[in-house]
N, C-alpha and C positions, 0 to 999 in steps of 0.2 A: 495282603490277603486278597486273592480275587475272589469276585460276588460269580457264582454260579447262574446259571438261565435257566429254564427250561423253553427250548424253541419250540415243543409241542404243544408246552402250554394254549396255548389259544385257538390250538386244530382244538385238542382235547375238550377246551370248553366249548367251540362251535359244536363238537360230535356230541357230547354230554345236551345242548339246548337241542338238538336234531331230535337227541333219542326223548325226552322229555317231550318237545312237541306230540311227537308221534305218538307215547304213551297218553298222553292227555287227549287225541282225536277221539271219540264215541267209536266203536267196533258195531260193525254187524259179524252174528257169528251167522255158517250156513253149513247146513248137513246135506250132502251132494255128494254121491261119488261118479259124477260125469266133467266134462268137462267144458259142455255150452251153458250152462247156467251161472254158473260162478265168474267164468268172465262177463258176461250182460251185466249182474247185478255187481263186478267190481267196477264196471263203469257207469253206472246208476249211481253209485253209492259215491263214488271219488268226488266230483265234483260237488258234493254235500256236505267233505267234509269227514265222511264214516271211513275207516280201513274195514277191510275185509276179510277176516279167517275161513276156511273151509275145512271141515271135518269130513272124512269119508267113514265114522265108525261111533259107534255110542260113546265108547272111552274116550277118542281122541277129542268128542264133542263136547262131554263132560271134562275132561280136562281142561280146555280152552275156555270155556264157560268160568269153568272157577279161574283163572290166569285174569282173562281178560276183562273180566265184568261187561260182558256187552252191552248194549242198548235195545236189542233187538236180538231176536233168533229166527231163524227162516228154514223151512224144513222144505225139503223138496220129497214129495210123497211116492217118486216114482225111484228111489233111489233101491239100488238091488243087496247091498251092505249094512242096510240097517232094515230095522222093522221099525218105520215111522210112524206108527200110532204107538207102538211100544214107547219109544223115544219122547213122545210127547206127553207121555204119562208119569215117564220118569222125570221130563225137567218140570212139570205142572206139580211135580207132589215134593219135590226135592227143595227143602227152605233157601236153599242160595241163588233158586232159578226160577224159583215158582211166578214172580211177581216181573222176572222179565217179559215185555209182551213177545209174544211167538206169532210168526205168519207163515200158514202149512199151504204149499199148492199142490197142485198137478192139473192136468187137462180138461177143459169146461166138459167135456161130457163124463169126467169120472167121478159122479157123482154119487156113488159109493163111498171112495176114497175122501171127498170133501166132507161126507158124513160122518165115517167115522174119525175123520182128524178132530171133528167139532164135538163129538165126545169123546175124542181123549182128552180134551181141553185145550185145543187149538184157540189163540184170542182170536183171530184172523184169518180165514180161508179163502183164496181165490184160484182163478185160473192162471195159467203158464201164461199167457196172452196177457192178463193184468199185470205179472209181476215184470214180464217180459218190457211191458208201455208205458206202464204207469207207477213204477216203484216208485218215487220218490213221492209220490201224494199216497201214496198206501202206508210210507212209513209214517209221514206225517198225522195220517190219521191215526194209524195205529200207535204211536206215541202222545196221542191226545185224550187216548182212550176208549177211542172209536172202537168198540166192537163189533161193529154190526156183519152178518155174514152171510153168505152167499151172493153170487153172480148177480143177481137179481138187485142187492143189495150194494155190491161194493162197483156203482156210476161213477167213472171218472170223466168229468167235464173236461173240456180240450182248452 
């Protein structure tokens, strides 16, 4: 009787703790459909520890949202694909996403736009300049609970 092997065996279990790691990292999800923002904050985010999904569409973002359970959602308000205050009303009222914190930007003088992300129920609003400098203290806050908002408000010490 010869004993059979399996020679993949042990790719197979390297690949399987790979894909397990990965699943286990904390996700930022982000609504973007450009393509300077999602790399800045893929590389903000990596050495943190976060992966990174981008959604360019309400569905694809609610999709990934329920997949991934993220830690974070990040809206970018200048996005031409979605209606981002629409967007943010639906993951703030929707029970599987409501209580994720959310951070809405766009450009320190559109201040409109920071207005009304903050009533749609934005937890976190700042400028392209903050998320662009200072992501990872902004998560940090914003994953503490920090909500405090606007420019005036959200001081990142160097």
């Amino acid at each position: 009787m010869t004993e059979k092997t399996d020679s993949g065996g042990a790719g197979d279990a390297a690949a399987a703790a790979a894909a397990a790691a990965a699943a286990a990292k904390p996700s930022v999800l982000l609504a973007a459909d450009d393509l300077m923002f999602p790399s800045r904050i893929r590389e903000a985010v990596r050495p943190l520890g976060y992966t990174l999904s981008v959604a360019a569409s309400e569905e694809a973002l609610r999709e990934k949202a329920a997949v991934d359970s993220p830690a974070v959602i990040l809206v970018n308000l200048n996005t031409r694909r979605i209606d981002p205050f629409a967007l943010i009303r639906a993951l703030k009222t929707d029970p599987t996403t409501s209580a994720v914190p959310l951070l809405a930007f766009a450009g320190h003088v559109e201040t409109a736009k920071h207005d009304a992300a903050r009533a749609a129920g934005a937890d976190m609003v700042a400028a392209n300049s903050s998320v662009s400098l200072h992501l990872p203290k902004l998560l940090d806050r914003l994953l503490a609970g920090d909500r405090q908002q606007g420019a005036d408000v959200i001081e990142i010490e160097e």
